[in-house]
Phi, psi and omega in degrees: 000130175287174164276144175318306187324297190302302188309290193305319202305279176313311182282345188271352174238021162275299174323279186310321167292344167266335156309319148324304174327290177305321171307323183278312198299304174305314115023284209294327184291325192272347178292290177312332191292308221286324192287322169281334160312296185303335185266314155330303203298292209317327194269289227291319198290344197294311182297352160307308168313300185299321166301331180275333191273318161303336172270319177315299181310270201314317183300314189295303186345303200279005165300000000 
């Protein structure tokens, strides 16, 4: 049988650890949103691009 000491000991570093856990986990998620937000930017300027670029070629046509 442990002591109360050991015992408070062992749960306050069950306790940190899952806070660190939790603490990580939340990190990772928000490190993927921000990496899918930047690809999301990334899809919109290409088509933006393409779009600017379909009207230049018509515009040069109608020239």
């Amino acid at each position: 049988m442990t002591s109360p000491l050991v015992s408070d000991m062992i749960a306050r570093a069950k306790g940190r650890s899952l806070l660190a856990l939790l603490f990580i986990l939340t990190l990772l998620v928000g490190i993927c949103l921000g990496l899918k937000i930047l690809e999301l930017q990334q899809v919109a300027e290409s088509a933006l691009n393409g779009v600017i670029a379909l009207a230049l070629a018509m515009w040069a046509v109608r020239l």
